[in-house]
Structure formats: structure tokens, C-alpha cells
Backbone as CSV, one residue per row, in Angstrom:
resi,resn,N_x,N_y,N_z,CA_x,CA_y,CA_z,C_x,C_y,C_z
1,UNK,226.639,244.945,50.054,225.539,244.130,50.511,224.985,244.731,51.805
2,UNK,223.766,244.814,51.594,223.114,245.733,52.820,223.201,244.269,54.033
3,UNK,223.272,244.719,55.490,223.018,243.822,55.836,221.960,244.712,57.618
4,UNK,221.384,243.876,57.873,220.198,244.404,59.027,220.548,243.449,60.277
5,UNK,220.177,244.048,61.632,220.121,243.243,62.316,218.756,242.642,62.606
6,UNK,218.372,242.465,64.114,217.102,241.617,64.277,215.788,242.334,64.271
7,UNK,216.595,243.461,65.227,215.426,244.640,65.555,215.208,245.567,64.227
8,UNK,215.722,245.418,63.429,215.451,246.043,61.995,214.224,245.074,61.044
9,UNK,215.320,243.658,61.135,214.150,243.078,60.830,213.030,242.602,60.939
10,UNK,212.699,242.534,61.935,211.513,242.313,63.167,210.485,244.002,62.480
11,UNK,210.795,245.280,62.559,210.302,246.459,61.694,209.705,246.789,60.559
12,UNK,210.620,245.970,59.741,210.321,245.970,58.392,209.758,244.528,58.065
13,UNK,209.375,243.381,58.733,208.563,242.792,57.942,207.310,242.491,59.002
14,UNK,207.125,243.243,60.087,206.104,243.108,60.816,206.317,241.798,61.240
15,UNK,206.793,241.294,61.991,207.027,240.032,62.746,208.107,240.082,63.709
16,UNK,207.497,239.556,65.156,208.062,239.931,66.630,209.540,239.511,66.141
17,UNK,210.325,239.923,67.452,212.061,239.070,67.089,212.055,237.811,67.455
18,UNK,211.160,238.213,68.589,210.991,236.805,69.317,210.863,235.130,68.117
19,UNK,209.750,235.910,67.018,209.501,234.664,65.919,210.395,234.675,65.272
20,UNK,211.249,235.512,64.578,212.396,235.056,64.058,213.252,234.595,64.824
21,UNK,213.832,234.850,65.889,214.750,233.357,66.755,213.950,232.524,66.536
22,UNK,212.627,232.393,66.858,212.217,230.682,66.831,212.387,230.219,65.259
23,UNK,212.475,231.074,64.510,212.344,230.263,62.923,213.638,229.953,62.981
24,UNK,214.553,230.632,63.584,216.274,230.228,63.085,216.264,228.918,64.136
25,UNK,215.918,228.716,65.083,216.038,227.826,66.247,215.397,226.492,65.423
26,UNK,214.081,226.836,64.829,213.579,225.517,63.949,214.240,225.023,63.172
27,UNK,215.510,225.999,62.355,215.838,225.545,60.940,215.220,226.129,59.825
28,UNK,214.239,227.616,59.878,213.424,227.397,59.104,214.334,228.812,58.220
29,UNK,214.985,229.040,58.507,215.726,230.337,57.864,217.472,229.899,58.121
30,UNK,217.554,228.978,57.186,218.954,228.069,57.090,220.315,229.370,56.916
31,UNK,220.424,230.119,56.572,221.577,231.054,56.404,221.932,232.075,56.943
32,UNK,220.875,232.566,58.056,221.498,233.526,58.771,222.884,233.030,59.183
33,UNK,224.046,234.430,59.144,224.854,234.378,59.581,224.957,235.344,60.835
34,UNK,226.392,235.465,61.915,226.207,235.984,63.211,227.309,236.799,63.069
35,UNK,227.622,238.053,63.577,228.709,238.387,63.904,229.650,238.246,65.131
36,UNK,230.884,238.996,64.921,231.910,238.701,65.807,231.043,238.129,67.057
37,UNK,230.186,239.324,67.572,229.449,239.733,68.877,228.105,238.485,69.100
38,UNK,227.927,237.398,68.387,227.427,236.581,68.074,225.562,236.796,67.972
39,UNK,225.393,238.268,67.660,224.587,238.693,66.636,223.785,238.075,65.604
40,UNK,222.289,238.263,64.944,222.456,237.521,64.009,222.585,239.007,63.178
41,UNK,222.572,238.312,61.599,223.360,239.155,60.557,222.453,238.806,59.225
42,UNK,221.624,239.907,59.147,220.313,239.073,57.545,220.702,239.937,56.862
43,UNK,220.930,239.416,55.596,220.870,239.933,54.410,219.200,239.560,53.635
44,UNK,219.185,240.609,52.246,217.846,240.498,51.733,217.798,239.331,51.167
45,UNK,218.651,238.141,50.933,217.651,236.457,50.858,217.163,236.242,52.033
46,UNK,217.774,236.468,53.342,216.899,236.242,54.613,215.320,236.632,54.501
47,UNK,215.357,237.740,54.019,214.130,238.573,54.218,213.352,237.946,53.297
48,UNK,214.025,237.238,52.171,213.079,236.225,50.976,212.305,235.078,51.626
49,UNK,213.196,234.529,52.639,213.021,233.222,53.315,212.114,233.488,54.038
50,UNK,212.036,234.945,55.258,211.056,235.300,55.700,209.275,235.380,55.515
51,UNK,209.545,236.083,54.285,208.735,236.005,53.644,207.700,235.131,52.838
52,UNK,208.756,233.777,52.216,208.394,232.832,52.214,207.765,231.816,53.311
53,UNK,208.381,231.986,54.693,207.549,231.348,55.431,206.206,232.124,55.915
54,UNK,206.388,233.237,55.838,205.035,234.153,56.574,203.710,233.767,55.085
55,UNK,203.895,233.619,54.071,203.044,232.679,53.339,202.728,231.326,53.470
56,UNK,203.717,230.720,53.520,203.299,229.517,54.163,202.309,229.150,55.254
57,UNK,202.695,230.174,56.362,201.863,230.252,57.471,200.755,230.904,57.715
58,UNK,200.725,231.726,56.640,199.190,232.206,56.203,198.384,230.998,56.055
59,UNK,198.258,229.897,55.399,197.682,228.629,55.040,197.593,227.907,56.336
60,UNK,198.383,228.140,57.489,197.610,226.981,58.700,199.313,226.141,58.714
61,UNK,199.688,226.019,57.739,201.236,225.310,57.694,201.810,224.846,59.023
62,UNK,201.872,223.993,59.713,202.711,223.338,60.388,203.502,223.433,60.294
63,UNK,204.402,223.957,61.220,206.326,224.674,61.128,207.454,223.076,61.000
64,UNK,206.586,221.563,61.352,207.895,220.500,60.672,207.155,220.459,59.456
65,UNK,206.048,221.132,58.732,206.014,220.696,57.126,206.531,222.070,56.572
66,UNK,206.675,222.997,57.354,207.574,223.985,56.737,208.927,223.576,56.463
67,UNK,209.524,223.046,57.977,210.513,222.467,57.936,211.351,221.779,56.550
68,UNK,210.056,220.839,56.748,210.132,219.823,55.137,210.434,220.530,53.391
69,UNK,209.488,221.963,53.700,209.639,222.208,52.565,210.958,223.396,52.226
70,UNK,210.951,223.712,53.424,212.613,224.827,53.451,213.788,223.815,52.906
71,UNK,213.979,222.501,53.458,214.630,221.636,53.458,215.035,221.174,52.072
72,UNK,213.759,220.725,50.957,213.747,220.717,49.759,213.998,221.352,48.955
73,UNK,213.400,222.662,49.411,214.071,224.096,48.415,215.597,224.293,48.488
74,UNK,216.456,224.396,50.014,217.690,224.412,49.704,218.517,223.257,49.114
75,UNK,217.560,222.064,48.866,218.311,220.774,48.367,218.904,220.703,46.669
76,UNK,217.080,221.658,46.321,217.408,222.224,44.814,216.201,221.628,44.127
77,UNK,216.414,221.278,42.697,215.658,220.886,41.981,215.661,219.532,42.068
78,UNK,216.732,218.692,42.390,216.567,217.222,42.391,215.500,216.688,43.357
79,UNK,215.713,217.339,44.340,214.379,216.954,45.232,213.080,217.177,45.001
């Protein structure tokens, strides 16, 4: 499993680091994990989630109705 840190990912999807802490700080990228060094640690569903919100926010999206809808998606289909 490939895994990237921040400044990698911040490179490859064109978006500051700075906004990805704030998306993990919102809740809006539920699975980053951290290492020992308390690091964060993305794998390529991160980069899905990413992605998924940088569409979202193409539309004007409000980051608590992002919130809302990150929330639902990891809830599943019942929601």
C-alpha cells in the first residue's frame, strides 16, 4: 500500500497543506491515519476523499454541508 505524506499530497492534487489540515480539522477527510512521529499518513482513498471534496467545492458547497454529506457517505447506504 503506497502511502504519501502531506507535502506529497498537497503536489499531486494541487491543494495548499495548509487546506488539507483544515479538511482533517473539519472532519471532512475521516481516515487519515498518523504515524509514530504524529505525522499524517494518506493512502489513495484519502486522495478519493480529496477529491471528492475539491468537487464539491467547485459548486460553492459550504464545508458543514460538506460535513453533512462526508458524514452520510461513511454511514453507508442506510442513510
Amino acid at each position: 500500500m503506497t502511502e504519501y505524506n502531506i507535502n506529497e499530497v498537497s503536489k499531486m492534487m494541487n491543494i495548499p497543506s495548509h487546506t488539507i489540515r483544515f479538511y482533517e480539522k473539519e472532519g471532512l477527510i475521516p481516515f487519515v491515519k498518523r504515524g509514530e512521529n504524529g505525522y499524517r499518513i494518506f493512502r489513495e482513498e484519502d486522495l478519493g476523499w480529496l477529491e471528492f471534496i475539491r468537487c464539491l467545492k467547485i459548486t460553492g458547497m459550504p464545508v458543514n454541508e460538506l460535513r453533512e454529506i462526508i458524514t452520510l457517505t461513511v454511514n453507508g447506504e442506510d442513510t
